[in-house]
C-alpha positions as CSV (number, residue, x, y, z in Angstrom):
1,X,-7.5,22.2,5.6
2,X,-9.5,19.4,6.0
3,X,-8.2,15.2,5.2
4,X,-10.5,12.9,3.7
5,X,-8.1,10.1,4.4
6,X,-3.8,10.1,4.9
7,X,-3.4,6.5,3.6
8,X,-3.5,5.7,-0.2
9,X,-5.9,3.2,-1.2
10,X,-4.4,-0.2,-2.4
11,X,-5.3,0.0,-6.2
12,X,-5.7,2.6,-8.8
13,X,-9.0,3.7,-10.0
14,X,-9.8,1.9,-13.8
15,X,-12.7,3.6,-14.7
16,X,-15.3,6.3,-14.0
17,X,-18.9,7.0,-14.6
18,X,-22.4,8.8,-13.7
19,X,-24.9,7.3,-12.6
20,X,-28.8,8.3,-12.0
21,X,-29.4,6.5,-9.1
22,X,-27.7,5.2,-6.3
23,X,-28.7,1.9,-6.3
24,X,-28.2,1.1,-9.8
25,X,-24.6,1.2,-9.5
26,X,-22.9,-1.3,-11.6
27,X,-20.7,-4.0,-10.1
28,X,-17.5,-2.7,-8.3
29,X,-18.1,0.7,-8.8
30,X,-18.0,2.8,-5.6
31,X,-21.2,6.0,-6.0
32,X,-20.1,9.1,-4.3
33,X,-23.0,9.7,-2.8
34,X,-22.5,12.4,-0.2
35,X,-19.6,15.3,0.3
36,X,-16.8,14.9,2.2
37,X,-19.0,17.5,4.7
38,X,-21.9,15.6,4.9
39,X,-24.4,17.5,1.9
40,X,-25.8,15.0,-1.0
41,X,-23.3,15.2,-3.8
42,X,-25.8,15.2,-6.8
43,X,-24.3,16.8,-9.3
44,X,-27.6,17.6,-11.6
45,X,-29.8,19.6,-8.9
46,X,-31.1,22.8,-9.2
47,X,-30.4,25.4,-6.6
48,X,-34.0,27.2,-7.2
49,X,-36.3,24.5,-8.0
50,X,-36.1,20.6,-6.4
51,X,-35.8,18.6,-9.7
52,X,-36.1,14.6,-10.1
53,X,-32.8,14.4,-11.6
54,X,-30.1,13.2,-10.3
55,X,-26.7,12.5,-11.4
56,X,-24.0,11.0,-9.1
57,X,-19.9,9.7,-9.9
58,X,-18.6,6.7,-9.6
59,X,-15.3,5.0,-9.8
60,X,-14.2,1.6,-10.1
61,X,-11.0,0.3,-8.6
62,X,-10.1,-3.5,-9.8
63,X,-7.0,-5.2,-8.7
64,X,-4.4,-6.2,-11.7
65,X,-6.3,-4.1,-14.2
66,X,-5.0,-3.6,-17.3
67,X,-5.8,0.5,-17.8
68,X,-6.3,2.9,-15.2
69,X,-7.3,6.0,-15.1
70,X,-4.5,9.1,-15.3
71,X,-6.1,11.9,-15.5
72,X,-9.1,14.0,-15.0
73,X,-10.7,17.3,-16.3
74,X,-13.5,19.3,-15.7
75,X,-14.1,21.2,-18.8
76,X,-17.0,23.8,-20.4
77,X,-19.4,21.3,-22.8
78,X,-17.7,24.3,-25.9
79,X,-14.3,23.7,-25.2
80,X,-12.2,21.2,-27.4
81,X,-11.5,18.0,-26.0
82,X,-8.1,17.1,-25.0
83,X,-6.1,14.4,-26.9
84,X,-6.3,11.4,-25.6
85,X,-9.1,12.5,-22.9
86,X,-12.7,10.3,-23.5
87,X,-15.7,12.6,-22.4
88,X,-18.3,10.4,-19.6
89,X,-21.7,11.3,-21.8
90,X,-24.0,8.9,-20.3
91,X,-25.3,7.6,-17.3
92,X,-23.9,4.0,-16.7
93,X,-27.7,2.5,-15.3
94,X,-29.7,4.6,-18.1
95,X,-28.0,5.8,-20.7
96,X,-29.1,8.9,-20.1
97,X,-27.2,12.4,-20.5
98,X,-24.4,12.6,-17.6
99,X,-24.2,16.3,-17.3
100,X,-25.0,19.7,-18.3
101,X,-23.1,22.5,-18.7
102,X,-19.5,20.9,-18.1
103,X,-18.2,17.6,-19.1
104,X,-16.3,15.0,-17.0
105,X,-13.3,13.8,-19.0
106,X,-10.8,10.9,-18.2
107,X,-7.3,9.8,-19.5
108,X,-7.2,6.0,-19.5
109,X,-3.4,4.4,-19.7
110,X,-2.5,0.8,-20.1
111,X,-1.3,-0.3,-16.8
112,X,2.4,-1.2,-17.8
113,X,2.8,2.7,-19.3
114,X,1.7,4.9,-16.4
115,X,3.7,6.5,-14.0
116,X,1.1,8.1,-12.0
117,X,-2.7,7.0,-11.8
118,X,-5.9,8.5,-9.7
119,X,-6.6,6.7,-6.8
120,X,-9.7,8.5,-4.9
121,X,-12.1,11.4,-5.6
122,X,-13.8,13.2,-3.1
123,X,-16.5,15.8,-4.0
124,X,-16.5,18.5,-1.4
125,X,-19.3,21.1,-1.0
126,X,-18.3,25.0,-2.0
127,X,-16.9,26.6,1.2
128,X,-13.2,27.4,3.2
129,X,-12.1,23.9,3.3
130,X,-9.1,21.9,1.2
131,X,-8.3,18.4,1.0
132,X,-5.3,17.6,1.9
133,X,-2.7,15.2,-1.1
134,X,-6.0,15.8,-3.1
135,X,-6.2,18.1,-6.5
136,X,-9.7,19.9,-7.2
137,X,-10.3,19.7,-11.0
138,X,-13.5,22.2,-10.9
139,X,-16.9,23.0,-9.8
140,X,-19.7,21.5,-11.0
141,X,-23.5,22.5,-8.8
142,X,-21.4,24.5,-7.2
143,X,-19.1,21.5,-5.7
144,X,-15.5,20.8,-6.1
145,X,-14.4,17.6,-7.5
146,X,-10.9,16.5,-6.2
147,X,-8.5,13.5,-7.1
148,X,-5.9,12.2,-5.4
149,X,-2.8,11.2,-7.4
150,X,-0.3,8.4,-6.5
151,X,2.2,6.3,-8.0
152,X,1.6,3.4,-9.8
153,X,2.5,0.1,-8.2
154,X,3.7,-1.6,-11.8
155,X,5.7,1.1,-12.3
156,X,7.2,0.9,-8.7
157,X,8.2,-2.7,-9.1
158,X,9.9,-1.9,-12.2
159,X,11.7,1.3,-10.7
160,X,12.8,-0.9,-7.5
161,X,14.1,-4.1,-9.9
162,X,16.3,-2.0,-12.3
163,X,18.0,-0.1,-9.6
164,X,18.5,-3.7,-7.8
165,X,19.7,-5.0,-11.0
166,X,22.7,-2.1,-11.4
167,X,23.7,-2.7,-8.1
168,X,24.2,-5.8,-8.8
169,X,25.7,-6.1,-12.2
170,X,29.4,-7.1,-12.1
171,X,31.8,-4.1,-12.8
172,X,33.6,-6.2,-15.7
173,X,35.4,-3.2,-17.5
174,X,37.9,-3.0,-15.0
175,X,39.3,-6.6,-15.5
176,X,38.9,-6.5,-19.2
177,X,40.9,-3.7,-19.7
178,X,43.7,-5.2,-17.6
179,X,44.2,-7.2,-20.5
180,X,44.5,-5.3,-23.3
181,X,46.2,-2.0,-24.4
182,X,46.4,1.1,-21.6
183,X,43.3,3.5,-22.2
184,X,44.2,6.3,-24.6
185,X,43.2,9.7,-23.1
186,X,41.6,12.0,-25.6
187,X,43.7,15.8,-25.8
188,X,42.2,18.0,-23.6
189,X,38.8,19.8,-25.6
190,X,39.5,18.0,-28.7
191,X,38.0,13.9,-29.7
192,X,39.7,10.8,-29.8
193,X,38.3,8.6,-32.5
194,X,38.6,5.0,-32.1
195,X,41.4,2.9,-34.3
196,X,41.6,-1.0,-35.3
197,X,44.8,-1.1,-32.9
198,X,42.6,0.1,-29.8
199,X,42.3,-3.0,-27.2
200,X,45.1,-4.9,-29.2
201,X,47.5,-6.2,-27.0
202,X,51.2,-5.7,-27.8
203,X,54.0,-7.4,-26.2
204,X,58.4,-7.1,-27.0
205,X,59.3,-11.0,-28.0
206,X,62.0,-12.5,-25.5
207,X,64.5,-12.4,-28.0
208,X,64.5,-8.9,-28.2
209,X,64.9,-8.0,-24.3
210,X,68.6,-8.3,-24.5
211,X,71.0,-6.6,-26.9
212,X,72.8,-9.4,-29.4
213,X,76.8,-9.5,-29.2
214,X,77.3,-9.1,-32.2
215,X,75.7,-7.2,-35.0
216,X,75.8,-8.9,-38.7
217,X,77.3,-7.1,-41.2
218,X,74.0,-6.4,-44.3
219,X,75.0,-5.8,-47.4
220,X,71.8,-3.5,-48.9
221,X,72.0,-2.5,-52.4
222,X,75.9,-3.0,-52.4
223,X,76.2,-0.9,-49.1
224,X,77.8,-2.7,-46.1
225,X,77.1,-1.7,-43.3
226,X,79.2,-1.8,-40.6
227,X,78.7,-1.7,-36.8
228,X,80.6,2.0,-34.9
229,X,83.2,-0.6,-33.4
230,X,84.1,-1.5,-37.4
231,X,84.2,1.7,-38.6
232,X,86.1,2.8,-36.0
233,X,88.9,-0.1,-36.0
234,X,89.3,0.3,-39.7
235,X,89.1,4.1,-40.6
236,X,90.3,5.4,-37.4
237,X,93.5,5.8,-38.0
238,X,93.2,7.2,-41.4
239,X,90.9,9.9,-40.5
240,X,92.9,10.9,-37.7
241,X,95.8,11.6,-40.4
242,X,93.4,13.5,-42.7
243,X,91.2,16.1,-40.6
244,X,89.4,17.3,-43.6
245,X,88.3,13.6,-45.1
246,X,87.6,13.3,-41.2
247,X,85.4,15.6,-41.5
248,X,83.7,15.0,-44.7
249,X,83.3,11.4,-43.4
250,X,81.2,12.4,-40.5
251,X,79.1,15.1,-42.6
252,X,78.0,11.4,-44.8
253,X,77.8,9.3,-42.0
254,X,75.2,11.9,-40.4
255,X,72.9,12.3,-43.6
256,X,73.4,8.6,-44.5
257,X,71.9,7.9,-40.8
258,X,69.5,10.9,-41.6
259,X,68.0,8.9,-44.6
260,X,67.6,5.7,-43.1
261,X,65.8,7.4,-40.5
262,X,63.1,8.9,-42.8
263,X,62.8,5.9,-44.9
């Protein structure tokens, strides 16, 4: 295993290119111009014959960009391109055909929607060795190309702020239940739907916390009714002389009570 470098560079890369020379690189854009073990990293030669072309990547990092770059794929110039994937097809300096054979793609992301982002590639000449936190994407003139993946700072921030924010947050459900009705628990594996008397307060009036004296006699529908003491007083010593009318007597009394319970 072999480590190009252990610390994450600052900013994401925001764009990537070819170029045909090295010193026509435009402005910010870093030219890989050598392997990470020390061969030139053109990515046009020929392994038989010694051509005058010359192809070599390039990235660009820029500090508060607005799109970076969130992917990259090395893929055969017959194969479909991915959605959302823009192929490199010309040299940045010339405008000249990037590559043969295989086709460098990129995924570009607004800044304020990526999670991850590339940060570094490395191009590392065919043998034994890996880069270490670094992802090889294929082979092109027999090299590996290899990215290095990372978080995006943006998305960081925002990660760091809403958890902050929750911690936060006063726990207000607590107090504002305290006011209002006890919390209804739902019958076990069945659902409680929600009524217009959930979260109403309810509260027994003062006058009703103590039992009146007295209970006034109603006269409903030409009924009186009459408190037990009454009926007692007055029929008590009639019903004792009559068992049977006693016992009629109570049979109405219950289904008189009967009904006004069910009404």
């Amino acid at each position: 295993m072999e480590e190009a470098s252990s610390q994450l560079p600052a900013d994401p890369i925001s764009a990537v290119g070819v170029i045909a020379s090295l010193n026509k690189a435009p402005d910010g854009y870093y030219a890989v111009a050598q392997t990470t073990d020390g061969f030139d990293a053109d990515l046009w030669k020929d392994g038989l014959f010694k051509s005058k072309v010359k192809r070599y990547l390039c990235f660009a990092r820029k500090t508060g960009a607005d799109a970076v770059v969130v992917d990259l794929k090395l893929l055969d110039t017959k194969d479909a391109l991915p959605e959302g994937f823009t192929p490199v097809e010309e040299t940045l300096d010339t405008k000249e055909t990037a590559t043969r054979k295989r086709r460098l793609c990129m995924k570009i992301s607004p800044c304020a929607a990526a999670v991850t982002a590339v940060y570094d590639i490395q191009i590392v000449a065919k043998s034994k060795y890996n880069l270490v936190n670094y992802t090889c994407i294929g082979e092109m003139n027999s090299m590996g190309i290899w990215c290095r993946m990372g978080d995006v700072p943006q998305h960081r921030a925002s990660q760091e702020t809403s958890s902050e924010a929750k911690r936060d947050a006063p726990d207000n459900t607590a107090s504002w239940r305290s006011t209002t009705r006890p919390d209804h628990e739902p019958p076990s594996g069945g659902h409680y739907t929600m009524t217009a008397l959930d979260d109403v307060p309810f509260a027994i009036a003062e006058k009703f916390h103590e039992n009146p004296k007295e209970m006034q006699r109603v006269n409903l529908m030409g009924i009186t009714i009459k408190s037990l003491a009454e009926i007692e007083e007055e029929g008590g010593d009639r019903l004792a002389a009559h068992p049977i009318r006693s016992c009629l007597f109570c049979l109405s009394l219950l289904s008189f009570l009967s009904r006004r319970e069910c009404d």
